[in-house]
DRENDO-1510 file (C-alpha; in Angstrom, 1 decimal, always signed):
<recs>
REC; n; res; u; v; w
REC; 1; UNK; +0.0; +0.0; +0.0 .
REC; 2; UNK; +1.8; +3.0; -0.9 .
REC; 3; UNK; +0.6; +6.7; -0.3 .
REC; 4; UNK; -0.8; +7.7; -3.2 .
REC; 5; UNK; -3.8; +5.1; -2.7 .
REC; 6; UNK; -4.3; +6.1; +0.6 .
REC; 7; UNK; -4.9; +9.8; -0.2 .
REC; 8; UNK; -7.4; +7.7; -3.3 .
REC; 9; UNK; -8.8; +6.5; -0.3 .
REC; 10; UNK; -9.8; +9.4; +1.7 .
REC; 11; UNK; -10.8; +11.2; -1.7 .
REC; 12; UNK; -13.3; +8.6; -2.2 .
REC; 13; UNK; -14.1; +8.8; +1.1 .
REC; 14; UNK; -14.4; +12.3; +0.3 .
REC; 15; UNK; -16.5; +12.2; -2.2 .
REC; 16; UNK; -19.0; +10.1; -0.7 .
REC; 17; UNK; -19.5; +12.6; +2.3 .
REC; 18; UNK; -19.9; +15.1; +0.3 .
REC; 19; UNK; -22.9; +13.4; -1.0 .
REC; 20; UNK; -24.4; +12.6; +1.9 .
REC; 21; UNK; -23.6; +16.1; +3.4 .
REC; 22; UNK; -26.3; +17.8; +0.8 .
REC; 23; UNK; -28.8; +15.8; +3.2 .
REC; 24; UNK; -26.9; +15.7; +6.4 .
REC; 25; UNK; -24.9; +18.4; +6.6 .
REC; 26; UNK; -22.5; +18.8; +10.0 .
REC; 27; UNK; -24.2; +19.5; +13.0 .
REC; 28; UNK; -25.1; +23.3; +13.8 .
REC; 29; UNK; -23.2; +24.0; +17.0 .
REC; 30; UNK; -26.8; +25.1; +19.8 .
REC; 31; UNK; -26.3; +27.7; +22.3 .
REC; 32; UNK; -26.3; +26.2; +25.8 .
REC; 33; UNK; -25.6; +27.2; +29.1 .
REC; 34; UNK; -22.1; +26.3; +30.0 .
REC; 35; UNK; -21.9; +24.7; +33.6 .
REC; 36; UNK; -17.8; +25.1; +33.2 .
REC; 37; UNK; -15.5; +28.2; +32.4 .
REC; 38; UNK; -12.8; +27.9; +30.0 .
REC; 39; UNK; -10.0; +29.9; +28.8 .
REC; 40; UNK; -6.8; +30.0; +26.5 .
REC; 41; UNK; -3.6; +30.0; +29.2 .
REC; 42; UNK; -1.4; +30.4; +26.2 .
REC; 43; UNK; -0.4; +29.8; +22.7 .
REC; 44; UNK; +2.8; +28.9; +20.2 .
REC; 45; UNK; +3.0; +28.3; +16.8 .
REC; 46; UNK; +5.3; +25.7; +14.8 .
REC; 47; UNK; +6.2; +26.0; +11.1 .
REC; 48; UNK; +3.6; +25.4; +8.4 .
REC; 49; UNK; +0.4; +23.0; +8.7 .
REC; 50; UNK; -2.0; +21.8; +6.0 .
REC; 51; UNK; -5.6; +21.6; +6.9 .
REC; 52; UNK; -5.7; +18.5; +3.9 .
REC; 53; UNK; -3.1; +16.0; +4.9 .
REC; 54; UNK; -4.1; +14.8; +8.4 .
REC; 55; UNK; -0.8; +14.7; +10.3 .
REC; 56; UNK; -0.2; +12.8; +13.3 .
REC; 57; UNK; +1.4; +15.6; +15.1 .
REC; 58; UNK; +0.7; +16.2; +18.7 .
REC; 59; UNK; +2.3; +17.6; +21.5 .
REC; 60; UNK; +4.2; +15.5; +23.7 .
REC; 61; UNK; +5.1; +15.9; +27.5 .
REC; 62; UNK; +7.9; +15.2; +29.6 .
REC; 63; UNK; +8.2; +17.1; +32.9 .
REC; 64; UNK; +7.9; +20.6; +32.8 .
REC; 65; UNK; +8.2; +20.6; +29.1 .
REC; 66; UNK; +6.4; +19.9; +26.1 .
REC; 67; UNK; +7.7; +19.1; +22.8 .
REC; 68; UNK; +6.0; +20.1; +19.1 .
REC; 69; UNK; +6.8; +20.0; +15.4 .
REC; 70; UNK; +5.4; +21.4; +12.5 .
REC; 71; UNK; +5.2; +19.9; +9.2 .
REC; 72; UNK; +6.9; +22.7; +8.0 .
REC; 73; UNK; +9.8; +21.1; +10.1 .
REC; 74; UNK; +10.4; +22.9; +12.9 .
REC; 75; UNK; +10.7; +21.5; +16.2 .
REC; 76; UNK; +10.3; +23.1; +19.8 .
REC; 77; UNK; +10.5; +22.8; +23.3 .
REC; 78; UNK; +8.6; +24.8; +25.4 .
REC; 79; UNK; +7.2; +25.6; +29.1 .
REC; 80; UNK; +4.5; +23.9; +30.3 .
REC; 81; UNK; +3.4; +26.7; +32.2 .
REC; 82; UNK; +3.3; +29.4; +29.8 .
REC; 83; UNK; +4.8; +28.4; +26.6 .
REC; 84; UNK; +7.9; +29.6; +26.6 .
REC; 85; UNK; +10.1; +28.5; +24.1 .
REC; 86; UNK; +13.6; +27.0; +24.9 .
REC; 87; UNK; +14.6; +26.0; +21.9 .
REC; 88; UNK; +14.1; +25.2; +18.0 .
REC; 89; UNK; +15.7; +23.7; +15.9 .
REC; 90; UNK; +14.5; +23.3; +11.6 .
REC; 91; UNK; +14.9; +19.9; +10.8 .
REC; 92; UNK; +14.1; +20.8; +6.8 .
REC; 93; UNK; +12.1; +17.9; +6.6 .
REC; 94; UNK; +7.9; +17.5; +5.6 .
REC; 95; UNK; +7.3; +16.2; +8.7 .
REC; 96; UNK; +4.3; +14.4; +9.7 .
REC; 97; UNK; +4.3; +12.0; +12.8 .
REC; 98; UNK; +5.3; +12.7; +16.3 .
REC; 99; UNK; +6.7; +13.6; +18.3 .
REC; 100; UNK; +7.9; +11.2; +20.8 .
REC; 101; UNK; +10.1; +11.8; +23.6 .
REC; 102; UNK; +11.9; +9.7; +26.3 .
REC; 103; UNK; +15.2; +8.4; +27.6 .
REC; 104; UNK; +16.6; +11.8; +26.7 .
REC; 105; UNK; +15.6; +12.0; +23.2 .
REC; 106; UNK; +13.0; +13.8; +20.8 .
REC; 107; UNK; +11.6; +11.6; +17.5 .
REC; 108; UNK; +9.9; +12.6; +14.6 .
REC; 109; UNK; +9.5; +11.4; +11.4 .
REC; 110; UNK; +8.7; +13.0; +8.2 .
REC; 111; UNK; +6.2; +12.4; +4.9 .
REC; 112; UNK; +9.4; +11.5; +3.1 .
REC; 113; UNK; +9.9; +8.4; +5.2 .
REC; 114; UNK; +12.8; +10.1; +7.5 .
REC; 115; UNK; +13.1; +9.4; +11.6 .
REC; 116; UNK; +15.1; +12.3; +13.3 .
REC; 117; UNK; +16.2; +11.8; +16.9 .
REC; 118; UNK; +16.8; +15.2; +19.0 .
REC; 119; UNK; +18.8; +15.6; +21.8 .
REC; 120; UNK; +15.5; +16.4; +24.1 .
REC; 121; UNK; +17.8; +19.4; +26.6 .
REC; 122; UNK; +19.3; +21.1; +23.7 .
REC; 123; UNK; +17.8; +20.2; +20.4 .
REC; 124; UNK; +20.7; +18.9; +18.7 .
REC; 125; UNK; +20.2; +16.6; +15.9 .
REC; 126; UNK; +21.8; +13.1; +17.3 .
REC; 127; UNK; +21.2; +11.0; +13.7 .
REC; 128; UNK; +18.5; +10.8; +11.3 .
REC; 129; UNK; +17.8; +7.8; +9.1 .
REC; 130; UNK; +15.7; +6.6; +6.2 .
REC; 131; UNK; +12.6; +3.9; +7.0 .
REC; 132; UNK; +11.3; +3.5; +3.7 .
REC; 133; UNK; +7.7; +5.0; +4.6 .
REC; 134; UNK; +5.7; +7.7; +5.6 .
REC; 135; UNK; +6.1; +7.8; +9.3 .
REC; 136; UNK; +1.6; +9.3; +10.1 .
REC; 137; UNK; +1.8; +8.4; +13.8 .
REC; 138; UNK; +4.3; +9.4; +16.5 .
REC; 139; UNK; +6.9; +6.9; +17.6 .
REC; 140; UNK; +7.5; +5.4; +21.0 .
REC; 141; UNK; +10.6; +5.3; +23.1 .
REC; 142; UNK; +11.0; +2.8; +25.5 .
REC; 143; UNK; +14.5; +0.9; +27.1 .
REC; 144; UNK; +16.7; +2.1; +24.5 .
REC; 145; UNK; +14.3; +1.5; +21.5 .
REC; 146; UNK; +12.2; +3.8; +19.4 .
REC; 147; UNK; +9.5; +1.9; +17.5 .
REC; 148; UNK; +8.3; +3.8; +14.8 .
REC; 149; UNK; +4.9; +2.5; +12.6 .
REC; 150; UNK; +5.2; +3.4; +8.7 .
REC; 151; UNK; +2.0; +3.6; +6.1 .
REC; 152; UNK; +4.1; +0.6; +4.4 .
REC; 153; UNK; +2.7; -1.6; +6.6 .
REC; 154; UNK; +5.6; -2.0; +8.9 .
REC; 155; UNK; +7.0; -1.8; +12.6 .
REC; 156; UNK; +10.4; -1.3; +13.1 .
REC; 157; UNK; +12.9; -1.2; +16.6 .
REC; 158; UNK; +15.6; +1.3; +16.3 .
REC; 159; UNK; +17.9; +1.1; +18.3 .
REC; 160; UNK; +17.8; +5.1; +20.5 .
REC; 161; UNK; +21.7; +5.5; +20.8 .
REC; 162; UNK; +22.2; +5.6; +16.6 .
REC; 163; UNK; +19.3; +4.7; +14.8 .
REC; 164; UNK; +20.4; +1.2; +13.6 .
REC; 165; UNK; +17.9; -1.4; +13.3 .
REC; 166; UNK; +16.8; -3.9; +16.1 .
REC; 167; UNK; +14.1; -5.4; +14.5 .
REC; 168; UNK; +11.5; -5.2; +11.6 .
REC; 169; UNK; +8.2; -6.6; +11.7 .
REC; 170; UNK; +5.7; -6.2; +8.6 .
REC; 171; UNK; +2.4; -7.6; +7.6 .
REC; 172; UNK; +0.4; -7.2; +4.5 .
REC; 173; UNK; -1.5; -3.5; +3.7 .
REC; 174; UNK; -5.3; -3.7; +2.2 .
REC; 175; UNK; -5.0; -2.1; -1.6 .
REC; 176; UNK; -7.1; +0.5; -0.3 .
REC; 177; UNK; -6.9; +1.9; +3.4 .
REC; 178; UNK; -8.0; +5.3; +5.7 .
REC; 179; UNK; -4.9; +7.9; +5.6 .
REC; 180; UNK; -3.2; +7.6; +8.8 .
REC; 181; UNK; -2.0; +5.4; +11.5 .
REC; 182; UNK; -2.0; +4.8; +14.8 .
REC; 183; UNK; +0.8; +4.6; +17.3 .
REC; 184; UNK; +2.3; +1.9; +18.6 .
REC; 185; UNK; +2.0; +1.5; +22.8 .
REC; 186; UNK; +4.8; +0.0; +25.1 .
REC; 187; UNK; +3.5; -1.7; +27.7 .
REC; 188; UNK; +6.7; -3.4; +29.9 .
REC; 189; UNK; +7.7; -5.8; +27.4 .
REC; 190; UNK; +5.4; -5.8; +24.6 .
REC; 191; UNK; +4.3; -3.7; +21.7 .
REC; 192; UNK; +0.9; -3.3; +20.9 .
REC; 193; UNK; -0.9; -2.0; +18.0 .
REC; 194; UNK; -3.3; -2.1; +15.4 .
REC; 195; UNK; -3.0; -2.5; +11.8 .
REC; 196; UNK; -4.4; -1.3; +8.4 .
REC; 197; UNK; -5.5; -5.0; +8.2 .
REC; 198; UNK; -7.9; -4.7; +11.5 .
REC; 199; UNK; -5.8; -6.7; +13.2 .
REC; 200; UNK; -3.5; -6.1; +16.6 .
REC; 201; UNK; -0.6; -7.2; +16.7 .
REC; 202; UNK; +2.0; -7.8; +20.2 .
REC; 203; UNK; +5.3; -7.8; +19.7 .
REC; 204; UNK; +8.6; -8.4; +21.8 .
REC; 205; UNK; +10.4; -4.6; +22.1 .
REC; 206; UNK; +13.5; -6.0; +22.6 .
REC; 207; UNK; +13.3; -8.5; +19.4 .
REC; 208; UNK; +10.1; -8.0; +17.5 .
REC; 209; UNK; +9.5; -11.5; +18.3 .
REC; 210; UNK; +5.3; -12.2; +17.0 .
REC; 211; UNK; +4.3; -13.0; +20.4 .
REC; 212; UNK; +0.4; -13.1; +19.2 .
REC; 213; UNK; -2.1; -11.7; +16.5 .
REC; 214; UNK; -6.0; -11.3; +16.3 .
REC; 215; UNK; -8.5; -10.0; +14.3 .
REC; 216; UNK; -10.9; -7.6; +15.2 .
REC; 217; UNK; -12.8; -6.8; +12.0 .
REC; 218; UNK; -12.4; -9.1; +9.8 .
REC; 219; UNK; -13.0; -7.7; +5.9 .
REC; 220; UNK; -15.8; -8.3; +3.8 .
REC; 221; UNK; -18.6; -5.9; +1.9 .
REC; 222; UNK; -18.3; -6.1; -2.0 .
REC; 223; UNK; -16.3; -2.8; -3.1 .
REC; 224; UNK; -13.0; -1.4; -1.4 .
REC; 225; UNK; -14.5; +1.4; +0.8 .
REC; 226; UNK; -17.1; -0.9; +2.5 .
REC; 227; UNK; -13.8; -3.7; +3.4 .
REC; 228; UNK; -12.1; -0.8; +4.8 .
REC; 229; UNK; -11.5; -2.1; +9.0 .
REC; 230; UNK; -8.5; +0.1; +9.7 .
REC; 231; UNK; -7.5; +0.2; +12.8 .
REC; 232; UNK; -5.9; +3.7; +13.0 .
REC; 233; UNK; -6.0; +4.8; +17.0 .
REC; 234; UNK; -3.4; +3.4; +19.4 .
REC; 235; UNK; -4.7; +0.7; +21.7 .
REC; 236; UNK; -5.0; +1.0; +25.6 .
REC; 237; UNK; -3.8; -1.6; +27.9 .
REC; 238; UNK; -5.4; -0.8; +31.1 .
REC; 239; UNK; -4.4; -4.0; +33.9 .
REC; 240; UNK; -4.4; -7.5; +32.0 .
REC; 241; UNK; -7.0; -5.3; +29.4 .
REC; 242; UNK; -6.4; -4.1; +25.7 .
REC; 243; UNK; -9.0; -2.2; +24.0 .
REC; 244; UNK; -9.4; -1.5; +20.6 .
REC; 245; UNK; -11.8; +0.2; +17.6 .
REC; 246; UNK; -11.4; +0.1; +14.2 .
REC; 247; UNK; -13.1; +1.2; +11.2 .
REC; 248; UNK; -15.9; -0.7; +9.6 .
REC; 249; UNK; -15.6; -3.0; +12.3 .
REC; 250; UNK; -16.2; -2.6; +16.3 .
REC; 251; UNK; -15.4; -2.1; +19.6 .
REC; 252; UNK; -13.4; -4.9; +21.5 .
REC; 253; UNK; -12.0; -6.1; +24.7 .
REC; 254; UNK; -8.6; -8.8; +24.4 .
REC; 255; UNK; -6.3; -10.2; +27.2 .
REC; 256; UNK; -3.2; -8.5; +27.3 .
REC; 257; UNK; -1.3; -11.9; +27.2 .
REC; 258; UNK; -2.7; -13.5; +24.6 .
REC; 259; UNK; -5.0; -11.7; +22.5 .
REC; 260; UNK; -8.0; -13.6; +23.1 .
REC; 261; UNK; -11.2; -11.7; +22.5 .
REC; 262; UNK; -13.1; -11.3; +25.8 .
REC; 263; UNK; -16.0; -9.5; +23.5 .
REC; 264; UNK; -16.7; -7.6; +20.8 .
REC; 265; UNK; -19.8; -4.8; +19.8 .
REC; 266; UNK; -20.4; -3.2; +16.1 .
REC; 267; UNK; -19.2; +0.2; +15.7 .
REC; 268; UNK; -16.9; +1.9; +13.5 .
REC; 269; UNK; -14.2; +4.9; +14.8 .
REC; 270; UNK; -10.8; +6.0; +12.9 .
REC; 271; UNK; -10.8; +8.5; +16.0 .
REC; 272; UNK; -10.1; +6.5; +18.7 .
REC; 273; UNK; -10.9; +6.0; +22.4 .
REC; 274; UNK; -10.8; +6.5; +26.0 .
REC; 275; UNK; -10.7; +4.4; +29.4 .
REC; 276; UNK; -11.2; +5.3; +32.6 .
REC; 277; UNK; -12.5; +3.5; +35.7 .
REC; 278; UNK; -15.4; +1.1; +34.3 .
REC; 279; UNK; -16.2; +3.6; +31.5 .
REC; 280; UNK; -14.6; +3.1; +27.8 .
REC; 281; UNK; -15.7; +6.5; +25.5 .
REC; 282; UNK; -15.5; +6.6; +21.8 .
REC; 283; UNK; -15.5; +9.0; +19.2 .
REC; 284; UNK; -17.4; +7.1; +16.5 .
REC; 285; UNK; -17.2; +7.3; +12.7 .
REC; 286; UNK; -20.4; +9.7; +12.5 .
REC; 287; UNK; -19.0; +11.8; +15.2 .
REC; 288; UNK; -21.2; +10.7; +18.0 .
REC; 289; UNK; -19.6; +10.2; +21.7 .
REC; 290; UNK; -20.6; +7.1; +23.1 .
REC; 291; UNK; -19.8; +5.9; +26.7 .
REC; 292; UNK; -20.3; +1.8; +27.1 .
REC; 293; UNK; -19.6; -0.4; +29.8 .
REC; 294; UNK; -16.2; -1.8; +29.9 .
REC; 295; UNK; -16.7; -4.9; +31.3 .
REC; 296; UNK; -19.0; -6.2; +28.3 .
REC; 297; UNK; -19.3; -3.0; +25.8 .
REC; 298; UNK; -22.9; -2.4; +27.1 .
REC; 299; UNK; -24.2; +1.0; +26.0 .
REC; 300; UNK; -24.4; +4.0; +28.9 .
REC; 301; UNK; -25.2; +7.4; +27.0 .
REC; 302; UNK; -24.9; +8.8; +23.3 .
REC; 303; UNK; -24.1; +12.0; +22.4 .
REC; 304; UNK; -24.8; +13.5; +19.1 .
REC; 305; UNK; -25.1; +16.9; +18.7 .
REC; 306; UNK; -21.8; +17.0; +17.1 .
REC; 307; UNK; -22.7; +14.7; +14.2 .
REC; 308; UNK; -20.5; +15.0; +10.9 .
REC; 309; UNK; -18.1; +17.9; +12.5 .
REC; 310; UNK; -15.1; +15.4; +12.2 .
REC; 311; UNK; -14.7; +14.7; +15.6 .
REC; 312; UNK; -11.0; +13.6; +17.6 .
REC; 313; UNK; -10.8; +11.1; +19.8 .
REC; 314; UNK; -11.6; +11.9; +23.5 .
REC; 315; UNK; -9.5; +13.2; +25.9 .
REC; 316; UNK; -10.0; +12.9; +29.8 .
REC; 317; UNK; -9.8; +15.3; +31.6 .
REC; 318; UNK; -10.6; +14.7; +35.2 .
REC; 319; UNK; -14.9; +14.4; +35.5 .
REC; 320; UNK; -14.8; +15.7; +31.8 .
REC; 321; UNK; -14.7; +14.3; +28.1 .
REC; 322; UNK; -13.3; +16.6; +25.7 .
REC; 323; UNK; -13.3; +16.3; +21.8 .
REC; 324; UNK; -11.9; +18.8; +19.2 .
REC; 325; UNK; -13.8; +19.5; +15.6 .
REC; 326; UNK; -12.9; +20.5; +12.3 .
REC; 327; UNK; -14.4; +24.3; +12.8 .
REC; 328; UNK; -11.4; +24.5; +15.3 .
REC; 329; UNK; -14.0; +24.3; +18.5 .
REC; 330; UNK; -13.6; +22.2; +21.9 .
REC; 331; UNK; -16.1; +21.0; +23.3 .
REC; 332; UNK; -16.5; +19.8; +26.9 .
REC; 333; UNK; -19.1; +17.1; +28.0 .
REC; 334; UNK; -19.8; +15.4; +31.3 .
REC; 335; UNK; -18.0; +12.3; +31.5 .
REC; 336; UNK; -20.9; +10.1; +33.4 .
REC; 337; UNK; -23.7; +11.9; +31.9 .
REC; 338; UNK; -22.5; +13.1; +27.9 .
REC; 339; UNK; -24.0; +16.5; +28.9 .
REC; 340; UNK; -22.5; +19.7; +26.9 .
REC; 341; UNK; -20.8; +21.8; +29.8 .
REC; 342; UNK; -18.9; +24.3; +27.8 .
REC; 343; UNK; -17.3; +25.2; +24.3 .
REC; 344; UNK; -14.3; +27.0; +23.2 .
REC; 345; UNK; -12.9; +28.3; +20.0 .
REC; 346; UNK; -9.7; +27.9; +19.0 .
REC; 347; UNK; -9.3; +29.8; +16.1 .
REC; 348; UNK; -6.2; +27.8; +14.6 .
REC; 349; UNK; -8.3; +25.6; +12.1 .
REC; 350; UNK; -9.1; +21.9; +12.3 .
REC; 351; UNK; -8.6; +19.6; +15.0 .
REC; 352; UNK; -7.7; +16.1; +14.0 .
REC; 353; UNK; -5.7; +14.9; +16.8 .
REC; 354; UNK; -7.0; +14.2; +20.0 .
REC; 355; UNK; -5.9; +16.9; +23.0 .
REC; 356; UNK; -3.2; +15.9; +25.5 .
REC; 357; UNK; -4.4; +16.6; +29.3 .
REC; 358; UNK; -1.2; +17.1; +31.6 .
REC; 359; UNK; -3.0; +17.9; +35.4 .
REC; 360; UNK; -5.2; +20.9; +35.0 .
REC; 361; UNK; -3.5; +22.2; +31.1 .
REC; 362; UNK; -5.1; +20.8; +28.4 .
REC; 363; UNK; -2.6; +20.7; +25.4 .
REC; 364; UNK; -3.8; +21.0; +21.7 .
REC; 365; UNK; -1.9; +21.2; +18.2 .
REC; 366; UNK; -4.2; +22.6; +14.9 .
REC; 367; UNK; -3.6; +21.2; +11.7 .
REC; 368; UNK; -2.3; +24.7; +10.4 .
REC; 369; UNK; +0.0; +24.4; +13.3 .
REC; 370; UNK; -1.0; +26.3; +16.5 .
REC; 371; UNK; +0.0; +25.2; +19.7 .
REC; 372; UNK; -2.6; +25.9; +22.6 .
REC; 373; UNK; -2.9; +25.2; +26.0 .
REC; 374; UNK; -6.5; +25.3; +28.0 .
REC; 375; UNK; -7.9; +24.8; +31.5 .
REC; 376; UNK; -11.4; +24.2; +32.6 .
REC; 377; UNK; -12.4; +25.4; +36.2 .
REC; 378; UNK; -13.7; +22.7; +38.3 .
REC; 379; UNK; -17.3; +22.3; +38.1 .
REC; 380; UNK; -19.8; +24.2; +40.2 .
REC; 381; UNK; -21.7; +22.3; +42.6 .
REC; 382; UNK; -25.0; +23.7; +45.0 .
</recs>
């Protein structure tokens, strides 16, 4: 599967909206009463964005600092606090995944297939090499390996210290498939993730030894866009839990050590999900938010009044669910109930990937490029 089919893909997918949106349009935004004050702390910008290509850039956090690129190919380090920049350095790449951070290092990789490791105190370039695909999701870095996803179908282990490869692990790519790509997740010494193929695959970090595979959504439907079961979200491992959505397929629950699937519900997301106590949330395909029961997927509240805006995935933050939209607005809901408590405006453009809570901040990155950070004020009560 190379990229050029993939953007086929979301032009047909395109295409097919845009029919159905002369009958359902996106959802007009309704004036409510906000139960919850928010406000813009501050905001940054990195180099370049495109409102077209869907990049998996996102801000990522490591103590006091936060780390963003652009795809114009800048990368930064700034305050938590207030944004403050401590340095930048222009990588003169497209990039278009990341970035990751840990052990002392910054990752990103770039459209043209590139992976750039950073020296995460100063910004100096420590090596840069080629992994033969478009990197669409940020790497991870975990005990001296950086595993980095590529739209080629492939996982690779590189090796933090110079970039050489630990292992490669690759399985085939559907002709036609969703643009983008979830990232891997290390969980002590496994890799997890989901594939183009709707299945997840675990994986030893230290190897890339196949330590198990399962389906989730298996393909079927008579033309390409209705096989389509991509899963392109990263996975959660909560416990001895993994739990995963994919496109065209559903909801699912497996056991962390050997993929066997506990259960399984209908219902399609390229946005991805949350989990948090016995509560798993998930932004659906349509861009409803639907709450279910994690123990067996049961249903607990749906809410729709963001249909068709192009939803992220949901973000946690503390009682509260938030999602971003493609009209650049945040939107807050009640995490037990789905009730609207407040909305915000971003004015940077589209929001495709889903916000980054770090204690009270909520962190946010456009897809023209602007770097925000929010807070919400606890919720009233009397």
């Amino acid at each position: 599967m190379n990229r050029t089919l993939a953007l086929v893909a979301v032009a047909l997918l395109a295409a097919a909206c845009s029919k159905e949106d002369e009958v359902a349009p996106p959802a007009e935004l309704v004036d409510f009463d906000p139960q919850v004050r928010v406000e813009r702390v501050w905001s940054a910008g990195t180099k370049g964005g495109d409102d077209v290509l869907r990049l998996g850039l996102r801000p990522a956090v490591e103590g006091d600092r936060v780390y963003v690129a652009g795809h114009g190919g800048d990368v930064q380090a700034l305050t938590i606090a207030d944004g403050k920049s401590l340095w930048r350095v222009d990588t003169k790449l497209e990039l278009s995944g990341g970035p990751a951070v840990g052990e002392g290092v910054v990752a990103v990789g770039s459209s043209g297939g590139d992976l750039v490791a950073l020296d995460g105190a100063t910004g100096t370039e420590r090596w840069r090499v080629a992994t033969g695909g478009e990197v669409l999701a940020a790497p991870v870095i975990a005990e001296g390996i950086i595993v980095v996803r590529t739209v080629d179908g492939r996982l690779r282990g590189l090796r933090a210290a110079n970039g050489s490869e630990a292992w490669s692990y690759e399985q085939p790519v559907p002709r036609l498939t969703l643009r983008g790509n979830g990232s891997p997740v290390v969980d002590g010494d496994m890799v997890i993730a989901g594939l183009d193929n709707g299945k997840v695959v675990s994986l030893s970090l230290t190897t890339g030894e196949l330590l198990w595979t399962t389906t989730v959504a298996p393909s079927q439907g008579r033309t390409e866009i209705e096989r389509l079961v991509d899963i392109d979200s990263p996975v959660r491992v909560i416990g001895d839990d993994i739990f995963v959505v994919g496109y065209h397929g559903r909801i699912a629950m497996l056991a962390r050590d050997s993929g066997q699937l506990w259960w399984g519900r209908e219902l399609s997301s390229n946005r991805g999900l949350a989990v948090d106590g016995d509560t798993i949330y998930v932004t659906t395909a349509d861009s409803s938010v639907v709450a279910l029961r994690r123990r067996d997927g049961t249903p607990v509240w749906t809410q729709d009044a963001m249909l068709r805006r192009s939803l992220t995935g949901p973000a946690l933050a503390g009682g509260t669910l938030v999602v971003g939209d493609f009209d650049g607005y945040l939107h807050w809901l009640d995490a037990a109930t789905g009730q609207m408590l407040a909305r915000g405006k971003t004015g940077g453009g589209r929001l495709s990937n889903t916000p980054v809570v770090v204690d009270d901040l909520l962190l946010l990155q456009t897809d023209s490029g602007d770097v925000q950070a929010w807070r919400a004020e606890a919720r009233a009560t009397g």
